[in-house]
C-alpha positions as CSV (number, residue, x, y, z in Angstrom):
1,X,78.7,-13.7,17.4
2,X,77.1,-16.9,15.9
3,X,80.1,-19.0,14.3
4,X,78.8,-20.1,9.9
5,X,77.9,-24.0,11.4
6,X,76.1,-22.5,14.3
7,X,74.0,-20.0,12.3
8,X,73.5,-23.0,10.3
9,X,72.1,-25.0,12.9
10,X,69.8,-22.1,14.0
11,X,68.1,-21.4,10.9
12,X,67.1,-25.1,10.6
13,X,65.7,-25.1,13.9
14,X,63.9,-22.3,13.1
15,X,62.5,-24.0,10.1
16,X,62.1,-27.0,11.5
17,X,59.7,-24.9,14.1
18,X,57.8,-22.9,11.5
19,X,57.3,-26.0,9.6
20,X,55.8,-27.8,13.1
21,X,53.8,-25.2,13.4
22,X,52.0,-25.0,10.2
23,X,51.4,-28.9,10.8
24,X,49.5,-28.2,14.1
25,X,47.6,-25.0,12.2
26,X,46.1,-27.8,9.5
27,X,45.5,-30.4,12.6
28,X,43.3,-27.9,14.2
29,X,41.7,-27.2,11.2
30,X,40.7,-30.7,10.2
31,X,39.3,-30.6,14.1
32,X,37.2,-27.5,13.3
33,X,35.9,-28.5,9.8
34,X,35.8,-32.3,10.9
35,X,37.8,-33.6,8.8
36,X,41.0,-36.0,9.1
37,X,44.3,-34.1,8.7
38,X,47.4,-35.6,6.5
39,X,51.2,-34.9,7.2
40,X,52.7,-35.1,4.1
41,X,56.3,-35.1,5.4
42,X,55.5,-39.1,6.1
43,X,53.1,-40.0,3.8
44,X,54.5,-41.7,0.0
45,X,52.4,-39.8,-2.6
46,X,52.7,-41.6,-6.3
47,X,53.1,-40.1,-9.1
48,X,49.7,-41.8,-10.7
49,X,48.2,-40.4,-7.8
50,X,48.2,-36.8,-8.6
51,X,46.6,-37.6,-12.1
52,X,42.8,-36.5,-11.3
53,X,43.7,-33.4,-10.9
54,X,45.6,-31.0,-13.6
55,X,48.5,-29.0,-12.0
56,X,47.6,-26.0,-12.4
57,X,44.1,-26.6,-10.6
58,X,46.4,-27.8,-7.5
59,X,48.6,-24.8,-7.9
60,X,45.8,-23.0,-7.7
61,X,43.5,-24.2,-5.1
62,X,46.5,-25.7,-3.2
63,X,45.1,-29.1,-2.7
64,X,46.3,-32.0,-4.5
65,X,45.3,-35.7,-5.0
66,X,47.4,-38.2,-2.8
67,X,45.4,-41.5,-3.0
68,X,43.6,-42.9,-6.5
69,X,41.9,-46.3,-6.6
70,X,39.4,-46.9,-9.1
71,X,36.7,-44.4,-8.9
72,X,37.8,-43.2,-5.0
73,X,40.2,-40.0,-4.9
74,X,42.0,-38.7,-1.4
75,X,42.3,-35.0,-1.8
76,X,44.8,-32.9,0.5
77,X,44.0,-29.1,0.9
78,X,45.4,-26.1,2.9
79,X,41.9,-24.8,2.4
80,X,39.0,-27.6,2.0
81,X,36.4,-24.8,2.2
82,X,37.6,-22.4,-0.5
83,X,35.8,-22.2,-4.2
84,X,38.7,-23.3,-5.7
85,X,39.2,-26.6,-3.6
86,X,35.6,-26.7,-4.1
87,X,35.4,-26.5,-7.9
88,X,38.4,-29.1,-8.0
89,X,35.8,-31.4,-6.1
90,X,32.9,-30.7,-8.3
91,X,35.1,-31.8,-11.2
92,X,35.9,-34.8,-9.7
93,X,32.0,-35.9,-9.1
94,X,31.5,-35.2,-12.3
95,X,34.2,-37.4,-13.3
96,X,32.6,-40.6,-11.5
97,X,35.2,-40.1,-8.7
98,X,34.2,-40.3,-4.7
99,X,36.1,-37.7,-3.2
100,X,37.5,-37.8,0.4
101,X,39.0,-34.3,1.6
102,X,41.7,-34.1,3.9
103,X,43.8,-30.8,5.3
104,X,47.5,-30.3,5.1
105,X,50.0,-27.8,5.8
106,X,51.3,-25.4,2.7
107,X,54.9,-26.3,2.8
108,X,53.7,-30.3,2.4
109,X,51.5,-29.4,-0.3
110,X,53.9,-27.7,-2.0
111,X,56.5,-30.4,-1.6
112,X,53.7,-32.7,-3.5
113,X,53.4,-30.5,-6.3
114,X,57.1,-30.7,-7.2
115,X,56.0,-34.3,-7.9
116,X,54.1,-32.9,-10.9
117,X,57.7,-32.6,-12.5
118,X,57.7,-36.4,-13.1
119,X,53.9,-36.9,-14.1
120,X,53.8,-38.2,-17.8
121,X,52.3,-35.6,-20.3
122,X,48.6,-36.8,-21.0
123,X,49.4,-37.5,-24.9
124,X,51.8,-40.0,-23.2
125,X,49.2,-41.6,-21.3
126,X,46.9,-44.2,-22.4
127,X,44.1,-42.7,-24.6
128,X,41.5,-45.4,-26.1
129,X,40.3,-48.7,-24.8
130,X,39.3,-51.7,-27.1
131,X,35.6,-51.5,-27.8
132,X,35.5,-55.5,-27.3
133,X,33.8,-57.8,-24.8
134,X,36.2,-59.0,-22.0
135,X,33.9,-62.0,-22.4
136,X,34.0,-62.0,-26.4
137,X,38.1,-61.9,-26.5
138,X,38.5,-64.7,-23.8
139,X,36.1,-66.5,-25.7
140,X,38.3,-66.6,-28.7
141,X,41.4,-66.5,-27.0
142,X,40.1,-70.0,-25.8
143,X,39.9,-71.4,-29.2
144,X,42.7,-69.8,-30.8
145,X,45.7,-71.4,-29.0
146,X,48.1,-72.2,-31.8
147,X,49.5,-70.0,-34.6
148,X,47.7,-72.2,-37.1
149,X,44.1,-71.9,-35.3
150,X,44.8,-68.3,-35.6
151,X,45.5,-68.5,-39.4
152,X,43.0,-70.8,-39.8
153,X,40.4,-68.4,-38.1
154,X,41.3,-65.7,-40.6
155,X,41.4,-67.6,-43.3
156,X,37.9,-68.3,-42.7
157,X,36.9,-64.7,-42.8
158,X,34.5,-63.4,-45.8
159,X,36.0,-59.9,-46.3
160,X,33.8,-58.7,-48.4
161,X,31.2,-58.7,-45.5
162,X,33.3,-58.7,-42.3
163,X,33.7,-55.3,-39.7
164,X,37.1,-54.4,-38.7
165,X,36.1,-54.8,-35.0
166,X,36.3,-59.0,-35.3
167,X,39.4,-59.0,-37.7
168,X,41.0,-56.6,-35.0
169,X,39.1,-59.3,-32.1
170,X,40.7,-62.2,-34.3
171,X,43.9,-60.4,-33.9
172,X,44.2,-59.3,-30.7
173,X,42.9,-62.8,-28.8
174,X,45.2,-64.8,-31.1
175,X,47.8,-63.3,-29.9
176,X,47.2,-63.2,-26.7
177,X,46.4,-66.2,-26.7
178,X,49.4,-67.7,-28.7
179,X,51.4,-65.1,-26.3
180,X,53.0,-63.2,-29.1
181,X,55.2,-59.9,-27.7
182,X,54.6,-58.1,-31.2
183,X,51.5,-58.5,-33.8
184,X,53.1,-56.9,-36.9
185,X,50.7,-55.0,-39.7
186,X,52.4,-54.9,-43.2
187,X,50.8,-53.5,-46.4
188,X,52.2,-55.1,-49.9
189,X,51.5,-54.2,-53.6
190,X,48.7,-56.3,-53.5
191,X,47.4,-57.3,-50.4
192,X,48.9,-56.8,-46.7
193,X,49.5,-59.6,-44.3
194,X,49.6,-60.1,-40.3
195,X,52.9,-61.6,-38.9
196,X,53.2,-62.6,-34.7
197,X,56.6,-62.3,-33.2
198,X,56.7,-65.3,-30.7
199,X,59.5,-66.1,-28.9
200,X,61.5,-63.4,-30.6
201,X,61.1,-65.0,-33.9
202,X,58.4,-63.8,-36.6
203,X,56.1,-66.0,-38.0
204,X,53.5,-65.6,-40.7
205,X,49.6,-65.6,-39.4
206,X,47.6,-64.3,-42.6
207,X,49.2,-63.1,-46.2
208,X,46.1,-62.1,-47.9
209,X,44.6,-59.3,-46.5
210,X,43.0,-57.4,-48.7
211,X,44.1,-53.6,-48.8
212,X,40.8,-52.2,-48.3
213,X,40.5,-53.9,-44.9
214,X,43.8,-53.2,-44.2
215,X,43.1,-49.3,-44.5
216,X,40.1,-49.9,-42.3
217,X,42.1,-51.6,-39.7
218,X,44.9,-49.6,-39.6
219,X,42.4,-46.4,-39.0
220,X,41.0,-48.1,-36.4
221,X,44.2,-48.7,-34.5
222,X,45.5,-45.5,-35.0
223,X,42.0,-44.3,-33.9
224,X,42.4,-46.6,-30.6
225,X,45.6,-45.0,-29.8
226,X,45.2,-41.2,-30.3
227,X,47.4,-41.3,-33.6
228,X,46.6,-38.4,-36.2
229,X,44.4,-40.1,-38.3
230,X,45.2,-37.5,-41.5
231,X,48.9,-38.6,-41.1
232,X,50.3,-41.0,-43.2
233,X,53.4,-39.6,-44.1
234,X,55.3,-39.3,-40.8
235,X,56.1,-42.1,-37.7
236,X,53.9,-42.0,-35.2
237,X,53.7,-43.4,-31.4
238,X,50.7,-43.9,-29.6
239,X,49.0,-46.6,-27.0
240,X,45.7,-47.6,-25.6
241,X,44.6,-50.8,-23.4
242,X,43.0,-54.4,-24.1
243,X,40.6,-54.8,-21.0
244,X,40.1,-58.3,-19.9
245,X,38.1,-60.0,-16.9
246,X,41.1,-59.9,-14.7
247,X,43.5,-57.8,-16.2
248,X,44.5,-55.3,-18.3
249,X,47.2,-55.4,-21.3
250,X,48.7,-52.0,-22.8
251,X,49.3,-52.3,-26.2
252,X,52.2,-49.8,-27.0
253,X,51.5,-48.6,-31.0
254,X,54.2,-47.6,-33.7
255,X,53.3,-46.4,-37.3
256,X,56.0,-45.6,-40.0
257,X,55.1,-45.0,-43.5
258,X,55.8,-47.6,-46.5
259,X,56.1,-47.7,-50.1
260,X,52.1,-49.1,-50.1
261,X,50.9,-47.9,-47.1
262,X,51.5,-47.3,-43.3
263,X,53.5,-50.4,-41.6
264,X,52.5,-50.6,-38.0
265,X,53.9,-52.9,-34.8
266,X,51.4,-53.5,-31.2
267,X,53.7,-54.4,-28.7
268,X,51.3,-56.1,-26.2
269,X,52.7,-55.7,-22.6
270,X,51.3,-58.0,-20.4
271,X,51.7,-56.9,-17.1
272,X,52.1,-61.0,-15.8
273,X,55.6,-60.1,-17.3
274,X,56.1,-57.9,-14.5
275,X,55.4,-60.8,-11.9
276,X,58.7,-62.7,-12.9
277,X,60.8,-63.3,-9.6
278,X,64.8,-63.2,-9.8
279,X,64.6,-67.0,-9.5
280,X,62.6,-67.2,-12.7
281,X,64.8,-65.6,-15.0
282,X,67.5,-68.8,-15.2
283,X,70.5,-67.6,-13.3
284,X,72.5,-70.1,-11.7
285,X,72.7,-70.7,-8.0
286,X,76.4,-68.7,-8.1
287,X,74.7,-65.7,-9.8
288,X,71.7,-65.6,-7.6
289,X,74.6,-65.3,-4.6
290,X,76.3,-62.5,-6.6
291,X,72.9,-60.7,-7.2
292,X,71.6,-61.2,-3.6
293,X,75.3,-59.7,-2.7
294,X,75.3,-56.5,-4.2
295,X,71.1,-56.2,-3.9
296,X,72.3,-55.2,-0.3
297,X,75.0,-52.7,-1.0
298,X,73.3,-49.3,0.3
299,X,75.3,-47.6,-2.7
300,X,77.3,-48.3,-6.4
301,X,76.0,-48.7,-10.0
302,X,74.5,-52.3,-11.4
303,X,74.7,-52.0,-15.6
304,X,72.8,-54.5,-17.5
305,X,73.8,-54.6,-21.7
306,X,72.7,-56.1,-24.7
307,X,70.7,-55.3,-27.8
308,X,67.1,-54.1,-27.9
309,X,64.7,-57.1,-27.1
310,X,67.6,-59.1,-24.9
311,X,65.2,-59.0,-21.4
312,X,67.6,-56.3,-19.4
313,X,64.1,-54.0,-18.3
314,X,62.1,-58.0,-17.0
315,X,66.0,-58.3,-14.9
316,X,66.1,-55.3,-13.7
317,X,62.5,-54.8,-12.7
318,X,63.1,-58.5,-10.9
319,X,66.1,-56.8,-9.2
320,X,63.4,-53.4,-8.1
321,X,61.1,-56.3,-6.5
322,X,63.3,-57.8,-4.6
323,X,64.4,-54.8,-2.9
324,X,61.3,-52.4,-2.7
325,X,60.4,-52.3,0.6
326,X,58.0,-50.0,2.3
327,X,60.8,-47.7,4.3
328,X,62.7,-47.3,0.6
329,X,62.0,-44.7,-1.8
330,X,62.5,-46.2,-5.1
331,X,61.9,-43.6,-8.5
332,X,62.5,-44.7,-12.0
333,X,63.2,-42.5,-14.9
334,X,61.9,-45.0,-18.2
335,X,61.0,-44.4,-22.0
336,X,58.4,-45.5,-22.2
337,X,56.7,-46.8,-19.0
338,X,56.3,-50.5,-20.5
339,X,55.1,-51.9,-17.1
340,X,53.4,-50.3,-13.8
341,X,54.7,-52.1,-10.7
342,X,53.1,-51.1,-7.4
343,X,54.9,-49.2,-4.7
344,X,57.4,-47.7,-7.1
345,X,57.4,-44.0,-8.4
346,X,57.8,-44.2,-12.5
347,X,58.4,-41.3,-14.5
348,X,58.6,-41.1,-18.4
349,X,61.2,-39.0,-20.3
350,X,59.2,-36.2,-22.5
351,X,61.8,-35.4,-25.4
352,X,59.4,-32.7,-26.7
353,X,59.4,-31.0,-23.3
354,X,62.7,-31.2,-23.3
355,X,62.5,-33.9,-20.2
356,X,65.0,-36.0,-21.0
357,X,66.9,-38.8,-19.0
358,X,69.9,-36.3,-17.7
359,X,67.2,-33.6,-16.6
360,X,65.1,-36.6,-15.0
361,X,67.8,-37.7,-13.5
362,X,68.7,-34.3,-11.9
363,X,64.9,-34.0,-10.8
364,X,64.9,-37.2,-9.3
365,X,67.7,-36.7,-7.1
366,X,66.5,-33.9,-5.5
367,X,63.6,-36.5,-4.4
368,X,65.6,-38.2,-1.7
369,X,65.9,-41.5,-3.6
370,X,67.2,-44.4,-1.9
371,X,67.5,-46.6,-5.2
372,X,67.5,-45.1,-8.7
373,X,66.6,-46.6,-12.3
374,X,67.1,-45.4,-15.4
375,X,65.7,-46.6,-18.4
376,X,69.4,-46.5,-20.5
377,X,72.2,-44.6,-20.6
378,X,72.6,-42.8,-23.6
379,X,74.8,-39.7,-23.4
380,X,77.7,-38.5,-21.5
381,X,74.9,-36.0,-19.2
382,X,73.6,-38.8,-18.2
383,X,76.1,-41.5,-17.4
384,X,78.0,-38.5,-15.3
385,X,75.2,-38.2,-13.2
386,X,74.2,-41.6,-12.8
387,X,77.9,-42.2,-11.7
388,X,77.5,-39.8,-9.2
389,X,74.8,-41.0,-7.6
390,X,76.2,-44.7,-7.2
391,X,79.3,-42.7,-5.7
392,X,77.0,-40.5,-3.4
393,X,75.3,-43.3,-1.4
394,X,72.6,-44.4,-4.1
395,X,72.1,-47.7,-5.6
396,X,71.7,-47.2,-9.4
397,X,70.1,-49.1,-11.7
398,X,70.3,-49.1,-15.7
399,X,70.9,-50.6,-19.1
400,X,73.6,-49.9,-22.0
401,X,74.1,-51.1,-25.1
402,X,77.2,-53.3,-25.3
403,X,77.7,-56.7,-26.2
404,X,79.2,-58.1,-23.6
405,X,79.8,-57.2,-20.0
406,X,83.0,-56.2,-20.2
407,X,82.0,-53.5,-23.6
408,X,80.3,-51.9,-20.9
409,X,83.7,-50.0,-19.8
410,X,84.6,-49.0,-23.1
411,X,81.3,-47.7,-24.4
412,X,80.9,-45.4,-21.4
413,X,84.8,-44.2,-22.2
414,X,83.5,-43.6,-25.9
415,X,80.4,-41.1,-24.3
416,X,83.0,-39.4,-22.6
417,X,83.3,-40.6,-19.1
418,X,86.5,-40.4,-16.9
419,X,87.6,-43.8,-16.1
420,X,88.5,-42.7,-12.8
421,X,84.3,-42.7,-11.9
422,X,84.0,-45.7,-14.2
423,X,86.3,-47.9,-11.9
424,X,84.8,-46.1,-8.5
425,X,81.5,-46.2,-9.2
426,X,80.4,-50.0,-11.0
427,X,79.7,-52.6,-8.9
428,X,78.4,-55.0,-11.2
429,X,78.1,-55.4,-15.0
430,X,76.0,-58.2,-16.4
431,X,75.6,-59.2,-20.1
432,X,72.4,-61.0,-20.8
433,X,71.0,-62.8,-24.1
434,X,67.6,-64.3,-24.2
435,X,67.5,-68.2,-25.8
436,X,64.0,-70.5,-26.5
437,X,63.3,-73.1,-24.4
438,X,63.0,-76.4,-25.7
439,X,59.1,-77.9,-25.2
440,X,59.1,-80.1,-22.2
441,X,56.4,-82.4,-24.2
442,X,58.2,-83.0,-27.3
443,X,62.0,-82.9,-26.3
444,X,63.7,-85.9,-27.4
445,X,67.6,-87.2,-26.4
446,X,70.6,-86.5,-28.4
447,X,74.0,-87.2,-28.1
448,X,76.8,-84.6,-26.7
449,X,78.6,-83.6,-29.8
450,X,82.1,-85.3,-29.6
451,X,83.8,-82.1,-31.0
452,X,82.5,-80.2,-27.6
453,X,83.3,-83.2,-24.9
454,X,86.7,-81.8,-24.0
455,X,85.3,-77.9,-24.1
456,X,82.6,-78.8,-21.7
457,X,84.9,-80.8,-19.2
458,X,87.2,-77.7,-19.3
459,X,83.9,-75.7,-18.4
460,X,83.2,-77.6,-15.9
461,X,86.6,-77.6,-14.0
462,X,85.9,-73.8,-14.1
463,X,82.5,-73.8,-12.3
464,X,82.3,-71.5,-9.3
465,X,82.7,-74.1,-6.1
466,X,79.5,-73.3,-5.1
467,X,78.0,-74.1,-8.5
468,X,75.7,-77.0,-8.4
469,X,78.7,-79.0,-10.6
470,X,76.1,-82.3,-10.5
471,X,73.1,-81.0,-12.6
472,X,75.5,-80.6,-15.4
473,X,77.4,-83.5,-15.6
474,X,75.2,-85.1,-17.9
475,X,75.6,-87.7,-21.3
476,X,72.7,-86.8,-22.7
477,X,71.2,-83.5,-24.2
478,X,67.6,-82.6,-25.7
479,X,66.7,-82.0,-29.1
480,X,63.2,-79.8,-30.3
481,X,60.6,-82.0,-32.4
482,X,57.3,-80.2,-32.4
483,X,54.0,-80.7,-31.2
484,X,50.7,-78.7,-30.5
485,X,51.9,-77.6,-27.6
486,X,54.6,-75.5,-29.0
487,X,52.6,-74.6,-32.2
488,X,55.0,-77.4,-34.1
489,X,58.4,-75.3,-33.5
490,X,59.6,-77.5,-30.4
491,X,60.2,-74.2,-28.4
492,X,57.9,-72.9,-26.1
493,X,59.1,-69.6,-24.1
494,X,62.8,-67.9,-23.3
495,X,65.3,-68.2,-20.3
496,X,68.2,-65.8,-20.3
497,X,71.9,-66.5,-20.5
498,X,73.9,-63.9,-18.8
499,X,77.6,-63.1,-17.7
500,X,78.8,-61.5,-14.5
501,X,81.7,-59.0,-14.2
502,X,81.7,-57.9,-10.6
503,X,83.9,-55.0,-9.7
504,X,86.9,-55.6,-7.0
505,X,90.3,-53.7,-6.4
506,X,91.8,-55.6,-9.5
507,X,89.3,-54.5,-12.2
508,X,89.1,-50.7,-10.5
509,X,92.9,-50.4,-11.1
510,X,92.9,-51.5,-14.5
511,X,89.8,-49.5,-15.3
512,X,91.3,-46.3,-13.7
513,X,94.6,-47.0,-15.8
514,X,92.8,-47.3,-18.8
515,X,92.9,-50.8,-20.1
516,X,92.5,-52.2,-23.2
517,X,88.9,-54.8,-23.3
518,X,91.0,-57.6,-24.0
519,X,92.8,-56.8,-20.6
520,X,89.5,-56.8,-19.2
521,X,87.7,-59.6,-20.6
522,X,91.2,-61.9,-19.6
523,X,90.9,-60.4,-15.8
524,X,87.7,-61.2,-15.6
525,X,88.4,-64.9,-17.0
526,X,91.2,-65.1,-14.6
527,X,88.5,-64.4,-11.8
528,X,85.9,-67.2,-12.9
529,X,83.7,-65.5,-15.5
530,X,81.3,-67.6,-16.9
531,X,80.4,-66.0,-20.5
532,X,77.1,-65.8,-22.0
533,X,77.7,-68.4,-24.4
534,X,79.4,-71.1,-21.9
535,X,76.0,-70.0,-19.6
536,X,74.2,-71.4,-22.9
537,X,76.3,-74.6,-22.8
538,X,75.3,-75.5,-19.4
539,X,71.4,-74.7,-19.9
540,X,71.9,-77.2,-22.8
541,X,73.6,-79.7,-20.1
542,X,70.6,-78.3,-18.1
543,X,68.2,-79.9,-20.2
544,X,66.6,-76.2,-21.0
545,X,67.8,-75.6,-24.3
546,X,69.9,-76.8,-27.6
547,X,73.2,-75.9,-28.8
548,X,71.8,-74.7,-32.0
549,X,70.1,-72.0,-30.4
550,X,72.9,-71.1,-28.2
551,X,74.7,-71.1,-31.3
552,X,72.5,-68.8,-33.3
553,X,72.9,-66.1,-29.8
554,X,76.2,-66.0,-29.2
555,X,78.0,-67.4,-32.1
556,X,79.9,-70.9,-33.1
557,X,80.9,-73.2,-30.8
558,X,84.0,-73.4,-31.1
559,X,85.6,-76.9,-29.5
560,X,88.4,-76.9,-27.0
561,X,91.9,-78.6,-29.0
């Protein structure tokens, strides 16, 4: 008799033979119909790429999509011949799509359609595009390059004979122009105004819009982006796209209800944001060696905290680009998508589904994923499983909500989480803050505070030995003016300030014996932990930006005595 472990062995060989064999039945096909065949045990499918064609049609006909550029589709069937592949590829024509048919064995179709677990709901999707000239927005865009041009432009605007398409052209280029994140919509008593959230600080475009165009506008918008238009009384989420010559922005749409109308917020996501490399996003030289470190662990879990808006998803998608590599299965679980990146398989959490990020996360894993992100860890369902994975040969990674790198411990204790997989399972906890960069046209030199000398000094003395100690050492700091470059604030973009806490034997033990944060946060001191705010302090040093913004992150600065 067969011993449990030889049995075992047989019935995979077996399989691995019936399996073999339905590949060579769909190779001989292709060679009979003359058509190319497709082994789907080695060929990456993306998500996007099963789109075109609805899941129950590929249930169905057993063929699915596996390749989608533009108008051209690659379809994979057990049976290109039979009316149902063939009404799938009628559809398709009539779509605008150029079909090209391939055959493939049943077992690799049906490991595609699991895929269809992960594919975004359509109301998810984006539903309108902007009924606007590529040409006619660039064209503005060109003239309205400062906040003031912008307010000028609408200013200018006779609204008693004006069509919502050019106030929603005004608003659109100018901020695209300006490169706001958010254009904000906000209805008053009397009139509604139009604020642009640069830099992560609102400012003011228009104040006088009158209501009636407001109305129009805000039905138009809600119109673009598939929101009930008989709804005013309820939040609503919706998106659609901005199509330009050689790109195209998602605009990601929320409506709430006000005391005099509906407030809404376009959150334009540029997808050059995506294109930001790890050495981009102002981590030291000492960091960058950390990061490059634990970028080539094959396994463990890399947190990044702070509040909403702080830059964790630009990091971490920095971190995804730097190791996505052709022979690495990379899967994301996000809500929402806010940026496509090529060569990675995104899915979006679907609440009213009841797709959320533990069940995602449970799908996922039964994808063979080399590397794992997920969007935030909210719940105890969800941390557990993400722990597991770091612990079970994955690399994880995801965001929390803490305020500091070394909160990150405690908050997952607060969801519920043993500290025993807390201590086993983090590699690497970073803290991140997002500060304005002083204008490199209208910077001017100031004087080091004498109240800091000594605090810097001791900062310094601290530095990482393989920190570039010489671009610091410095007499002088900058100071913002204003000019038109900068729109007259004398800041002109962000650069994060971050702290490190990597994981070692030290911090495992005193994780796994439960200690206290300030335990922690003095470990991690004792170990060389630059904090966010002394980051901030050498950025000023760096000539990058001022102590009043570092200030206005992290908190006073509070002098060495």
């Amino acid at each position: 008799m067969f011993g449990a472990k030889q049995q075992d062995a047989l019935q995979k060989k077996l399989g691995d033979m019936r399996r073999e064999a339905e590949e060579r039945a769909a190779e001989r096909l292709a060679g009979k119909l003359n058509l190319q065949y497709i082994d789907l045990r080695i060929t990456p499918v993306s998500i996007d790429a099963l789109k075109p064609i609805p899941e129950e049609l590929a249930k169905d006909a057993m063929a699915v999509a596996v390749e989608t550029k533009k108008n051209h589709v690659a379809v994979a069937a057990t049976d290109p011949g039979s009316p149902q592949t063939g009404k799938i590829i009628e559809k398709l024509k009539a779509a605008g799509f150029e079909t090209r048919v391939f055959t493939a064995s049943r077992s690799g179709i049906e490991k595609i359609l699991e895929s269809y677990a992960f594919v975004p709901k359509e109301s998810k999707e984006i539903t309108g595009k902007v009924e606007i000239s590529p040409e006619r927005l660039e064209e503005l865009a060109k003239r309205l390059t400062t906040i003031q041009e912008v307010s000028k432009e609408m200013g200018s605007v006779d609204f008693d004979d004006v069509n919502t398409t050019l106030l929603l052209e005004i608003v659109l280029a100018g901020g695209l122009a300006v490169g706001a994140s958010d254009i904000h919509f906000e209805a008053e008593e009397q009139k509604a105004k139009i604020r642009f959230r640069l830099d992560g600080i609102l400012h003011d475009i228009f104040g006088k819009l009158p209501l009636r165009n407001y109305e129009h506008l805000v039905s138009r918008i809600k119109l673009l982006s598939n929101l009930k238009m008989n709804v005013h009384d309820q939040a609503q989420d919706g998106r659609f796209t901005i199509e330009m010559t050689k790109k195209e922005v998602e605009v990601r749409v929320s409506t709430i209800p006000s005391e005099f109308g509906e407030t809404i917020v376009m959150r334009l996501l540029d997808p050059d944001a995506t294109t930001v490399q790890l050495g981009e996003l102002g981590l030291r030289e000492d960091d960058l060696e950390v990061v490059a470190r634990q970028l080539k662990m094959p396994n463990g879990l890399i947190l990044n905290t702070g509040p909403t808006g702080s830059g964790k998803t630009t990091t971490l998608y920095a971190f995804l680009r730097k190791v996505a590599k052709p022979e690495v299965k990379i899967i994301t679980i996000e809500d929402p998508i806010e940026y496509r990146v090529e060569g990675i398989e995104q899915t979006q959490v679907d609440p009213e589904a009841g797709y959320d990020f533990a069940d995602g996360l449970r799908s996922i894993m039964r994808q063979d994923p080399d590397i794992i992100l997920v969007g935030e860890i909210r719940d105890r369902d969800t941390a557990d499983i993400a722990l597991q994975a770091a612990l079970t040969g994955h690399l994880v990674f995801s965001t929390l909500h803490a305020n500091d790198a070394v909160g990150a411990v405690p908050r997952l204790v607060d969801l519920g989480v043993k500290t025993s997989a807390i201590g086993s399972a983090i590699t690497l906890v970073i803290a991140q803050r997002l500060v304005r960069k002083l204008c490199q046209y209208c910077k001017v030199e100031s004087k080091i505070p004498p109240e800091l000398i000594q605090k810097i000094k001791k900062l310094l003395d601290r530095l990482p030995p393989n920190a570039d100690k010489g671009k610091y050492n410095k007499t002088v700091i900058y100071e913002p003016t204003g000019c038109s470059k900068c729109n007259n604030f004398g800041y002109k973009g962000r650069v994060g300030i971050f702290e490190f806490m990597e994981n070692g034997p030290d911090f495992e033990e005193a994780i796994s014996k439960d200690a206290s944060r300030t335990t922690l946060r003095e470990l991690a001191k004792k170990q060389g932990m630059i904090t966010m705010q002394e980051d901030g302090i050498l950025k000023v040093l760096e000539g990058l930006t001022s102590f009043r913004e570092v200030e206005d992150v992290t908190g006073s600065l509070e002098s060495e005595k």
